[in-house]
ROFIRO-509521 format. One record per atom (N, C-alpha, C): residue in three letters; z negated, y negated, x negated. Coordinates in steps of 0.05 Angstrom, whole numbers, plus 5000, padded with zeros to 4 digits. Layout:
! residues N
ALAZYX/...
END
This chain:
! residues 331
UNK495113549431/UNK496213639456/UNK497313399471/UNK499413439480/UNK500713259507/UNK500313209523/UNK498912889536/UNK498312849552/UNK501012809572/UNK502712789563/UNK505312659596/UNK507012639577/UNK510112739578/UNK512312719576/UNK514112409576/UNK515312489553/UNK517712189551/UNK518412169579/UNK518911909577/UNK521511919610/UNK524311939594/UNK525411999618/UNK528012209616/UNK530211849614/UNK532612009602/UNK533711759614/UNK534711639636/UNK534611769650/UNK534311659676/UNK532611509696/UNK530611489678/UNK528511319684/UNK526111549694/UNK527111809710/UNK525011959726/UNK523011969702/UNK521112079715/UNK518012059701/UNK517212409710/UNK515612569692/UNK514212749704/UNK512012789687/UNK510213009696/UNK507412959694/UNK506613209681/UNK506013209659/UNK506013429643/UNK503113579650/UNK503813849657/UNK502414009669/UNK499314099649/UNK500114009623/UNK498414069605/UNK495113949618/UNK493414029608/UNK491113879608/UNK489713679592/UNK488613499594/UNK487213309572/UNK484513459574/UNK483913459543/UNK482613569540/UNK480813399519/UNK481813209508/UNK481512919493/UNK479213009486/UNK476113029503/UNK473812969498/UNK472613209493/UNK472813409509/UNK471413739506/UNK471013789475/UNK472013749464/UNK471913989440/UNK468513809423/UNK469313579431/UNK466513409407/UNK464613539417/UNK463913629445/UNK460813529445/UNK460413869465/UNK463013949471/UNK462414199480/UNK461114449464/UNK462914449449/UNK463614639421/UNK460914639404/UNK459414409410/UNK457714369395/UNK454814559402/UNK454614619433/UNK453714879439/UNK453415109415/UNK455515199402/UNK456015379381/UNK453115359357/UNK452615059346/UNK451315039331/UNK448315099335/UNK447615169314/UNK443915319314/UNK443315259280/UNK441415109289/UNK439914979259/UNK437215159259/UNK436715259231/UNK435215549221/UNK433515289219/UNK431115339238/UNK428815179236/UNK427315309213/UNK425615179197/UNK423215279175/UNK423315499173/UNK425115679164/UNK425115989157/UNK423016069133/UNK423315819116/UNK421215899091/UNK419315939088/UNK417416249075/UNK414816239083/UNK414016119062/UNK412415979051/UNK410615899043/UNK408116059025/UNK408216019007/UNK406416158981/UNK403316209002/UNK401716378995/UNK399616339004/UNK396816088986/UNK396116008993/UNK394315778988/UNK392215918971/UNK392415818946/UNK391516028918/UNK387615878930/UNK385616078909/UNK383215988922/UNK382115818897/UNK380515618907/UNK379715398900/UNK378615288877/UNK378415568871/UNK378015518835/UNK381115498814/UNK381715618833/UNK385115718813/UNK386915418808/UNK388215338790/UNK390015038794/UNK391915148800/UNK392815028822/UNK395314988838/UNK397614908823/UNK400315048824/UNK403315118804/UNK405015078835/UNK405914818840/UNK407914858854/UNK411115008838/UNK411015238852/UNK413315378841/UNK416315288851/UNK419015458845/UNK420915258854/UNK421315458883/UNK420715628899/UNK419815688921/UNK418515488938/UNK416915478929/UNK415215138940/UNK416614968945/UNK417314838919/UNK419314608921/UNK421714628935/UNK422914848937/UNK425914888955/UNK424014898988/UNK421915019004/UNK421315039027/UNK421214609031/UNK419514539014/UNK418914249009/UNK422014109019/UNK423714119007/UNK426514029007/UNK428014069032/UNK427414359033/UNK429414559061/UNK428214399089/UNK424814319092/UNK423814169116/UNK426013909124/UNK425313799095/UNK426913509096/UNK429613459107/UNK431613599087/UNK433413739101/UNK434213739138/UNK431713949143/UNK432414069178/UNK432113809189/UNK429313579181/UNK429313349193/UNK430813159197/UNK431913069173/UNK434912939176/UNK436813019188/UNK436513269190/UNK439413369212/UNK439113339234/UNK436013439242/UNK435913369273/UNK436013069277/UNK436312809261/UNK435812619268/UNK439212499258/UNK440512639249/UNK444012539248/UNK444112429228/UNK442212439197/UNK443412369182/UNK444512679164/UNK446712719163/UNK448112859152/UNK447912869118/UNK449312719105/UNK449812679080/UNK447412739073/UNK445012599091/UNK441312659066/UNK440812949070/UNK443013059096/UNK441813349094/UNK443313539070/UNK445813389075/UNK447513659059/UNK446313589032/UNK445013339020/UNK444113308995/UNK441313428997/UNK439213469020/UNK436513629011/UNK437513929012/UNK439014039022/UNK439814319029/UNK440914328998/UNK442114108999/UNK443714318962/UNK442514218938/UNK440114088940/UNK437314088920/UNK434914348926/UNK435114488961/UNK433214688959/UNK435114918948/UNK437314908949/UNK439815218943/UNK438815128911/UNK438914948896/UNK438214938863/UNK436915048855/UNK433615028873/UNK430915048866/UNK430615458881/UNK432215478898/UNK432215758914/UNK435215908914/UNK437116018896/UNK439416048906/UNK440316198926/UNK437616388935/UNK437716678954/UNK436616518981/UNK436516228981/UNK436216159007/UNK438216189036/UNK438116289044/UNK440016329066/UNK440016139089/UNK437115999101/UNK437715859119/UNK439315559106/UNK438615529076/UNK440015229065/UNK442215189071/UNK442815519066/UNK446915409065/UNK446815429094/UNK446215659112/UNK446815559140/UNK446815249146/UNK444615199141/UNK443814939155/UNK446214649137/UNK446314709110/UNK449214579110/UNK451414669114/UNK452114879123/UNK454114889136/UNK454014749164/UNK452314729183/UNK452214519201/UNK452614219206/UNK451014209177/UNK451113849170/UNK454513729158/UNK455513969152/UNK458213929145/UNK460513929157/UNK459914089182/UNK461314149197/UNK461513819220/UNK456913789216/UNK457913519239/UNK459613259223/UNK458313309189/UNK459913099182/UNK463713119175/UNK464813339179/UNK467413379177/UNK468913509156/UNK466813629141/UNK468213839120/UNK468514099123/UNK470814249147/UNK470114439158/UNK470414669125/UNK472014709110/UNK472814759096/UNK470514869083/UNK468214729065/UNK465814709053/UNK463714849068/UNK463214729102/UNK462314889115/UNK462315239122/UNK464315289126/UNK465115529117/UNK464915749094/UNK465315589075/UNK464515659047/UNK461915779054/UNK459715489059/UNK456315639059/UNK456215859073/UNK457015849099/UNK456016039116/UNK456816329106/UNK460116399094/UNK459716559088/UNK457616699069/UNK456316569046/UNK455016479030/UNK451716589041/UNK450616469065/UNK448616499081/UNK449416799093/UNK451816859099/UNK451917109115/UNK451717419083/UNK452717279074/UNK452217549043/UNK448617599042/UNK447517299037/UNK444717329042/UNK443917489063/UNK445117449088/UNK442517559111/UNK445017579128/UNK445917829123/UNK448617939146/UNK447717899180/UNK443617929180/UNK445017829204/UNK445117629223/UNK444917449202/UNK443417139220/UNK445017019233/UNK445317099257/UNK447316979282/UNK447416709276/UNK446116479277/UNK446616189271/UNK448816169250/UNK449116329233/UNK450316309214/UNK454216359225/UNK453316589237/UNK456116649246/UNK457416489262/UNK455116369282/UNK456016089306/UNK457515979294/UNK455815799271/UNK456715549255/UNK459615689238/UNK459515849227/UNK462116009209/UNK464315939235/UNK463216049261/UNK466216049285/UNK466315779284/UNK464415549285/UNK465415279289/UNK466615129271/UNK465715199250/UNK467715119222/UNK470315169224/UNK470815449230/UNK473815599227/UNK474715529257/UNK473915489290/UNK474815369298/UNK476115069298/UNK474814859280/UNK475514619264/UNK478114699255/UNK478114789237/UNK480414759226/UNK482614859234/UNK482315029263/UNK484715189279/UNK485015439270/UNK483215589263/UNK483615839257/UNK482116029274/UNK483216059294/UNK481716149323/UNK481316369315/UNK483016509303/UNK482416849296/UNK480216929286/UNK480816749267/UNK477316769248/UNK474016709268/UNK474516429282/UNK473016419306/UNK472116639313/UNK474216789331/UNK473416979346/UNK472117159334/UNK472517199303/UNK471317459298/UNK469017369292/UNK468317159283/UNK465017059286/UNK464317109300/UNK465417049333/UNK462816999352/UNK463017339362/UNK465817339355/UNK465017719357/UNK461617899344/UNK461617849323/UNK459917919304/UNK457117739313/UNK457517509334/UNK454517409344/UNK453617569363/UNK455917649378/UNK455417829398/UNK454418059401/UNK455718109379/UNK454518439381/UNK451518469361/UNK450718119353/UNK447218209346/UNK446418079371/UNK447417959388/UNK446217809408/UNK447917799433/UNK447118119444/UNK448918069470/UNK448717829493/UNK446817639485/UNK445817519510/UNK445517229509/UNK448117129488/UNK447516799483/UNK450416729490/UNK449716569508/UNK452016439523/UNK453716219503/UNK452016179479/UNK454816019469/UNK457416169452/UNK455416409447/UNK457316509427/UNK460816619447/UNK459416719480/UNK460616819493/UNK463016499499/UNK461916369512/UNK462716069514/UNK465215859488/UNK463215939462/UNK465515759432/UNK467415969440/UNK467516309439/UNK470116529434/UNK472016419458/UNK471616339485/UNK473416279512/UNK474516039497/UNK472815899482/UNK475515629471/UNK476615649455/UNK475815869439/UNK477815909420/UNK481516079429/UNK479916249449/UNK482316469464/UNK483916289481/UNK482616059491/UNK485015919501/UNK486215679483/UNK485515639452/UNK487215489449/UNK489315679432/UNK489216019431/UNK491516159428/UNK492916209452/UNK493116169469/UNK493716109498/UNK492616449506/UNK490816579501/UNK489516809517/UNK487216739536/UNK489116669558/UNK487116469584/UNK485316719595/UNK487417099601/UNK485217219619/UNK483017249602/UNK483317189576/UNK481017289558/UNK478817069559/UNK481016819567/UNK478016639559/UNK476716669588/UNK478516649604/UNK476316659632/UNK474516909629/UNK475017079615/UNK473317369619/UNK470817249597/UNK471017099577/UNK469116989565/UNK467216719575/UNK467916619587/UNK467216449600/UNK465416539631/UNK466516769641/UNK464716989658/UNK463217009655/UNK462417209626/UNK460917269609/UNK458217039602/UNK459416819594/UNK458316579594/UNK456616509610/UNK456916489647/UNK455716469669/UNK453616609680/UNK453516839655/UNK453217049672/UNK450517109653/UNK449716989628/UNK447516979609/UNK446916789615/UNK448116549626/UNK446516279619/UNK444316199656/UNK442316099650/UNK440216009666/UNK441815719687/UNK441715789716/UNK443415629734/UNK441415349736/UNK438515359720/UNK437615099729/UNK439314849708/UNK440014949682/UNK442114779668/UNK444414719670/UNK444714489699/UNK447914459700/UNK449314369678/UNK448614199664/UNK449914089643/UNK452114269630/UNK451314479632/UNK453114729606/UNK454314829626/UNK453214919656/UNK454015009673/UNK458014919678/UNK456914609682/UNK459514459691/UNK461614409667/UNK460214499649/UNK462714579626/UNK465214869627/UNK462614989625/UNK464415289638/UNK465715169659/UNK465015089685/UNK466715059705/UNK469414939696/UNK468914719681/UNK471414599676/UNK474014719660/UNK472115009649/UNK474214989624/UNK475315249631/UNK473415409653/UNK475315599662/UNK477615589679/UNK476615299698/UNK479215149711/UNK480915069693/UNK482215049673/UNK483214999657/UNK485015179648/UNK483615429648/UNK484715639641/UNK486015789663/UNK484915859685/UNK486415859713/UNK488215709721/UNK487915459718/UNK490815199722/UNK494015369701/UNK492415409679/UNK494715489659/UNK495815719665/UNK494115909676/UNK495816159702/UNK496516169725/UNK497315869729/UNK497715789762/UNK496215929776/UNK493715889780/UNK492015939797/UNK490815739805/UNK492515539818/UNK491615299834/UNK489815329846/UNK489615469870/UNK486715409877/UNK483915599869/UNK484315689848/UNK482115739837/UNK480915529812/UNK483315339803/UNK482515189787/UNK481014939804/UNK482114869826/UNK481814739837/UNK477614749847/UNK478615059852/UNK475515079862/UNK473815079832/UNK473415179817/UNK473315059801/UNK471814799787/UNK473714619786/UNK473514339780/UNK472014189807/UNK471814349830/UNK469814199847/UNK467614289849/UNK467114499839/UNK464614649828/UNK462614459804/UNK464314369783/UNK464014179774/UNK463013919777/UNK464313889798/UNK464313589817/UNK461213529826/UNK460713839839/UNK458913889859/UNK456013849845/UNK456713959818/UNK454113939796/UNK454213669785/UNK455813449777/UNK455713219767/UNK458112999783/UNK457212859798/UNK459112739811/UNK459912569792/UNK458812539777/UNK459912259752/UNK461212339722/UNK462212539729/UNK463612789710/UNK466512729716/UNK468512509697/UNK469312439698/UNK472612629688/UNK471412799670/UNK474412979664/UNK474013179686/UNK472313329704/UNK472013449722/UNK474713349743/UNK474513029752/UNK476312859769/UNK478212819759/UNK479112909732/UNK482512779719/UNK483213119722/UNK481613259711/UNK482913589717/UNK483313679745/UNK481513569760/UNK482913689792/UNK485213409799/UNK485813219790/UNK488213039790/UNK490813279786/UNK490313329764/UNK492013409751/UNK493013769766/UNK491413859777/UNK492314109797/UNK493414029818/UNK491913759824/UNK493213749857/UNK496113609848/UNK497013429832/UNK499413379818/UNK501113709813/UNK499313859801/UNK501614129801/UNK501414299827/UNK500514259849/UNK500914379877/UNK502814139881/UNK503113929885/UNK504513739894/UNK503213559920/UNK500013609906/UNK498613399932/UNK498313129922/UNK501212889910/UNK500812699901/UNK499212509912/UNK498912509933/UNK496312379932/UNK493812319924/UNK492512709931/UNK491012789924/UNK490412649885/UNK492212739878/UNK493012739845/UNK491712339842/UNK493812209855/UNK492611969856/UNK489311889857/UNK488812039885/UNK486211959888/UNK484011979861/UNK484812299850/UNK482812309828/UNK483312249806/UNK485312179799/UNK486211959776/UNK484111649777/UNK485311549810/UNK483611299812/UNK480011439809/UNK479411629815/UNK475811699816/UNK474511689786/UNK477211799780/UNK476611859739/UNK475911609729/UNK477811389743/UNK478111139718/UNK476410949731/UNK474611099758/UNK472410849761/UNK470110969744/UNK469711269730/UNK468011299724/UNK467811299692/UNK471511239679/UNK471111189655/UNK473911079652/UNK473910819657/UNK475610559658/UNK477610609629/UNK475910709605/UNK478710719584/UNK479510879580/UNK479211099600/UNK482011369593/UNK484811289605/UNK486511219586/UNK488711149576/UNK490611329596/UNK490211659594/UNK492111809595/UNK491611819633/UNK489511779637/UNK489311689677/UNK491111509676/UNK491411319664/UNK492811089674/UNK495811239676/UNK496711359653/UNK499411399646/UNK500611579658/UNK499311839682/UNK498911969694/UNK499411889714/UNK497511699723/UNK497111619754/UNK500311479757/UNK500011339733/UNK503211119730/UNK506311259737/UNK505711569726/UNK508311729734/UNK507711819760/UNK506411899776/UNK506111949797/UNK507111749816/UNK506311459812/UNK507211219829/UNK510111269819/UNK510711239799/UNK513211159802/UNK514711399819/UNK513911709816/UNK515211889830/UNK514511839868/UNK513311599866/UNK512911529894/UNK514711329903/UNK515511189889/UNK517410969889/UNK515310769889/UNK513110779878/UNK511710439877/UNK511910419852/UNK513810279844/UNK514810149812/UNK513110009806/UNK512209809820/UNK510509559808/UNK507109699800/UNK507109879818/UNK503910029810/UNK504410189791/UNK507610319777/UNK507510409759/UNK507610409726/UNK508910129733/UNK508709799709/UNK505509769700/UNK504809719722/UNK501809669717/UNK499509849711/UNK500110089716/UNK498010329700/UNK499210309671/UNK502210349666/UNK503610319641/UNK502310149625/UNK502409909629/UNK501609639616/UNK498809679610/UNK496609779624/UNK494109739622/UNK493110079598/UNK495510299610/UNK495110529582/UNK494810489559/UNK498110179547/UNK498010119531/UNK496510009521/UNK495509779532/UNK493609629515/UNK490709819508/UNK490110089520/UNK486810139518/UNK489210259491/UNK491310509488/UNK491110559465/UNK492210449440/UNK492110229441/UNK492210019427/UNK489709949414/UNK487809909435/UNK484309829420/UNK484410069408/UNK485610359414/UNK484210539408/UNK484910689379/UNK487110559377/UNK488710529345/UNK489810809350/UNK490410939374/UNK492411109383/UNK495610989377/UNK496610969362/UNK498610819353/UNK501210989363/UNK501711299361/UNK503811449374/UNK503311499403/UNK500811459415/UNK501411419445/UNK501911159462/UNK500810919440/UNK502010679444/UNK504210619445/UNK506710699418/UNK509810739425/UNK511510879449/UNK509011079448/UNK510411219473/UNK511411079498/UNK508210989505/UNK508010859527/UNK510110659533/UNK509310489510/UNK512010179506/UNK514710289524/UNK514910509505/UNK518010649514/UNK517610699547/UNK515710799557/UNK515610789580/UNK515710499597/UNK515110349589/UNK514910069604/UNK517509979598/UNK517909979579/UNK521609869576/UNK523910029585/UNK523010239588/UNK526210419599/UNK525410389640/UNK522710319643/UNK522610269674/UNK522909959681/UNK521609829666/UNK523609569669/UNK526309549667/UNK527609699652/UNK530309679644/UNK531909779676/UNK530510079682/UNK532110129703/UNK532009969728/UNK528509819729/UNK528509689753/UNK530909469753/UNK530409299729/UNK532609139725/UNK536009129740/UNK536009459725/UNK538409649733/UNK539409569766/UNK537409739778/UNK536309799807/UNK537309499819/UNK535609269815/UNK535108999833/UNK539208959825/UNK540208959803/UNK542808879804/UNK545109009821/UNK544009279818/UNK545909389836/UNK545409369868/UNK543709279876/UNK542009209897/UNK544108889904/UNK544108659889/UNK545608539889/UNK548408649895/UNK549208759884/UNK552808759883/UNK553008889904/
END
């Protein structure tokens, strides 16, 4: 997605109405996921005369623990390797493949992920975790359609879990069906418990998002201060209401929360490059040089290499015109 538009040749600058959205999808989306804690029952405990036969039931529950533990603790790879030593020992395991389909998904094989879950869903049509993780896989890879019909199919075993309602609104807006996502994101508000802002101020943000994209300025606006109101140190909350009051035309405003964003997270790049077109549409060139200059270098550390060129281009075609400008100023 586009954070800000080439400059024109004319040097003007404008401010691409799109949203940054840079960070949401890692850690939002991740709501979606549900790890099938210890589903396996366990043999009953033969009596005390009898010798004990660990069977491969046994041995796969043995494996499948290990497994869930490594996942909850982020090592991935040891999970997707105990999950596909208990699927050996169990092939009718259903929570294994779920559960690697999760570990695959966090480690980046949406493709494989998918695979299991379908896999887990033949097993046990109706294990909602399964379908979560299936929507987050197939959201990965951009196949929102597929998404939706997952969380479709979570829904209707579980009218009452706000993520499934919540992953479907991001998927519907990144086909640009905003009334749908706000109607999912409703939905969302409307299952989930108001003592957890954390998730709360997600929805807020992302239905502002979606309202911004139907010019509904000040609903986005309200919104993103809804947001505000739950985490003052909620830093895309302050670049998204930047970015409304830039599309009402309260440049200032736009300024101000550009500057609020980048005291509260100094290397977002695209504040700088933002705030930078705004100055210059103010006529302060030299403040617009200098958000420029300082964009480039963060995406530079950031081995953002095509927003780095961009930028360049931006700093040299506004030097060029200032240049322009001071000569004809002379003559």
């Amino acid at each position: 997605m586009n954070f800000y538009t080439f400059l024109l040749p004319e040097a003007n600058l404008s401010l691409n109405p799109t949203i940054n959205r840079f960070m949401s999808h890692l850690y939002r989306i991740l709501f979606g996921l549900g790890i099938a804690l210890v589903l396996v029952v366990l043999p009953l405990t033969a009596p005390a005369q009898a010798i004990t036969v660990a069977t491969p039931m046994a041995i796969a529950s043995e494996i499948f623990n290990s497994g869930v533990e490594k996942l909850q603790g982020n090592d991935y790879l040891g999970a997707i390797e105990d999950f596909t030593k208990a699927i050996e020992r169990d092939p009718n395991l259903a929570a294994a493949y779920s559960n690697r389909c999760l570990a695959r998904v966090q480690w980046g094989d949406y493709t494989a992920a998918a695979t299991d879950c379908t896999q887990a869903l033949r097993l046990n049509p109706d294990n909602t975790e399964a379908y979560l993780n299936q929507g987050l896989a197939y959201y990965r890879l951009g196949n929102y359609q597929a998404a939706i019909a997952d969380y479709t199919e979570a829904i209707a075993r579980h009218r009452t879990d706000f993520r499934a309602y919540y992953n479907q609104g991001l998927a519907r807006f990144e086909l640009k069906d905003y009334p749908g996502a706000i109607a999912d994101y409703n939905q969302a508000l409307r299952q989930h418990h108001p003592s957890d802002t954390s998730l709360l101020l997600e929805v807020y943000n992302d239905r502002g998002l979606a309202r911004l994209m139907l010019e509904n300025i000040p609903g986005a606006i309200a919104d993103f201060e809804r947001a505000i109101r739950l985490d003052h140190n909620n830093h895309r909350a302050f670049y998204n209401r930047a970015c409304a009051c830039h599309h009402s035309g309260n440049l200032q405003g736009a300024i101000r929360d550009f500057t609020l964003a980048l005291q509260l997270e100094p290397n977002h790049a695209e504040a700088y490059v933002n705030r930078g077109i705004i100055h210059h549409q103010l006529g302060l060139q030299q403040a617009a040089l200098s958000d420029f200059k300082t964009a480039s270098g963060h995406f530079e550390q950031q081995g953002n290499t095509a927003a780095y060129q961009q930028t360049l281009s931006f700093i040299a075609r506004l030097q060029q015109w200032l240049l322009s400008s001071d000569e004809n100023a002379i003559a």
